[in-house]
C-alpha positions as CSV (number, residue, x, y, z in Angstrom):
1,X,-69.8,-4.0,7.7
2,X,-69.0,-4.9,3.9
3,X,-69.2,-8.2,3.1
4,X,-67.3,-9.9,0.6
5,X,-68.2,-13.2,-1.8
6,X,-66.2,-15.9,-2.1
7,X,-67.3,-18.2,-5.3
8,X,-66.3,-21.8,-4.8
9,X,-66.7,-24.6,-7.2
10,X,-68.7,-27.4,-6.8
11,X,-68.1,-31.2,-7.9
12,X,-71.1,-30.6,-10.0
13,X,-70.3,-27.6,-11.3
14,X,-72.3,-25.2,-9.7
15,X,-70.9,-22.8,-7.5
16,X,-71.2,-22.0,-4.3
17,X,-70.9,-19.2,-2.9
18,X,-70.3,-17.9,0.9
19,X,-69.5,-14.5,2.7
20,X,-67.3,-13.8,4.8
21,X,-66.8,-9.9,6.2
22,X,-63.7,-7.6,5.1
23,X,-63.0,-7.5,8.9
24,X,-62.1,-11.3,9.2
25,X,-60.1,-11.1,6.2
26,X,-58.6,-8.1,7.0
27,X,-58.0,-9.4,10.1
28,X,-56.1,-12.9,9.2
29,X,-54.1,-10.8,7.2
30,X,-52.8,-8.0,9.6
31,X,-49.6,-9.1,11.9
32,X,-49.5,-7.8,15.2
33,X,-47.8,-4.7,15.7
34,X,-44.7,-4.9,18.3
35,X,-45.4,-3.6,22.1
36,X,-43.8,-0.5,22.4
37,X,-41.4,-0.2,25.2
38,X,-42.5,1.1,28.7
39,X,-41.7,4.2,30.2
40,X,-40.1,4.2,33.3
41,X,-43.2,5.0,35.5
42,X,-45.4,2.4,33.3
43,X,-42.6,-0.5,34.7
44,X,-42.8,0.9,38.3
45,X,-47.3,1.0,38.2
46,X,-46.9,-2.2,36.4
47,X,-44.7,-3.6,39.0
48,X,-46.5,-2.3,42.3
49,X,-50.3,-3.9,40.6
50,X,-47.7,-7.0,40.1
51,X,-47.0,-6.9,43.8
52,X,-50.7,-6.4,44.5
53,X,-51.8,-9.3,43.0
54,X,-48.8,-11.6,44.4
55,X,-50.1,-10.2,47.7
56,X,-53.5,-11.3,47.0
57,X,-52.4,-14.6,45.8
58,X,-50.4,-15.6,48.6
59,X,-52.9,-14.8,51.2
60,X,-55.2,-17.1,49.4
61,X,-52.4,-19.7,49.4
62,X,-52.3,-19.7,53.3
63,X,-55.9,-19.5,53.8
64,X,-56.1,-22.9,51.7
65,X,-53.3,-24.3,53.6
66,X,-55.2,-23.7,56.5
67,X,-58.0,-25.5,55.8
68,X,-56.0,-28.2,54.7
69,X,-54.9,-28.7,58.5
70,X,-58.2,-28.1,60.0
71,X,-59.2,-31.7,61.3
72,X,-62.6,-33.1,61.1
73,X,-63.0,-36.5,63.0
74,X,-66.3,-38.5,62.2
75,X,-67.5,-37.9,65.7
76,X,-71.2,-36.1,64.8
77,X,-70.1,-34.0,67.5
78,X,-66.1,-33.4,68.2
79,X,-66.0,-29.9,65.5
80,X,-68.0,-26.6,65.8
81,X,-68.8,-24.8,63.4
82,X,-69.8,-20.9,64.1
83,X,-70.9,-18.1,61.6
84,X,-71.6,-14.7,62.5
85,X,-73.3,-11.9,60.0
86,X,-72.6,-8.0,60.3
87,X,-75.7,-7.2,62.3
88,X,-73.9,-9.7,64.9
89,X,-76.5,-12.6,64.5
90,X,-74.8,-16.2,64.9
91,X,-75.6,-19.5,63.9
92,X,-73.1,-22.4,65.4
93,X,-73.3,-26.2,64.4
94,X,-71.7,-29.4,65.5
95,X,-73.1,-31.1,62.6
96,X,-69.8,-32.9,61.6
97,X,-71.2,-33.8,57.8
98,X,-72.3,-30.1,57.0
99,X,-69.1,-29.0,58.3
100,X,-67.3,-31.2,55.9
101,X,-69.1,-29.9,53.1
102,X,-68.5,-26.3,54.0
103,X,-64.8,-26.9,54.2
104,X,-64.8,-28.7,51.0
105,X,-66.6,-26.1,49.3
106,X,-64.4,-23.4,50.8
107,X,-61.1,-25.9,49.4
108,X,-62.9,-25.5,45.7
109,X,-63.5,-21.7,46.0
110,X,-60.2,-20.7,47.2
111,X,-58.5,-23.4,44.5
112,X,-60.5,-21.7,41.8
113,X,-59.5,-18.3,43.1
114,X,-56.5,-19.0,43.3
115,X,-56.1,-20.4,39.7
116,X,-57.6,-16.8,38.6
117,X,-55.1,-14.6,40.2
118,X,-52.4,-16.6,38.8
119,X,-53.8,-16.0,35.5
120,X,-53.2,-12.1,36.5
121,X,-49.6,-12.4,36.8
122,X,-48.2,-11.6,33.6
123,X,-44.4,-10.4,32.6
């Protein structure tokens, strides 16, 4: 990449004198060019991914919302909690404070997944 010098007076009087590449200059300097319009079938694929990720998002939305009503009472032993894997091992707790945890954890995944499908939806 060329690199280009840049002198710069000191109070003193003696120069100084930094580089900065013909890229970054180059690239302050450049406007950007104007989006070309879409063809009809680029509107209708942008569109249907559009729809896809609306989808997406408002599955998310109701999963939240669900968790939102699920009800955990401090009884150590009123809520159950059961996992299952794909082999179709399970592991079940009544430990109300884990279970609290796990919900909250699941509120700040699905918020933070949320948040980046939104950031998908673009006009």
């Amino acid at each position: 990449m060329n690199k280009v010098a840049i002198s710069v007076p000191k109070t003193n009087g003696t120069p100084i004198v930094a580089e900065k590449s013909a890229m970054a200059i180059l690239k302050s300097e450049t406007k950007p060019e104007d989006p070309k319009d879409l063809t009809l079938e680029q509107k209708i694929h942008k569109v249907e991914n559009l729809q896809l990720v609306v989808t997406k998002r408002n599955k998310l939305v109701n999963t939240r919302q669900e968790l939102d009503r699920f009800q955990v009472s401090s009884n150590d032993f009123n809520c159950k909690m059961q996992l299952s894997d794909s082999d179709g091992n399970t592991f079940t707790t009544n430990f109300t404070p884990g279970i609290k945890k796990v919900i909250e954890f699941l509120k700040l995944s699905f918020d933070q997944s949320i948040s980046d499908v939104e950031k998908q939806i673009k006009f």
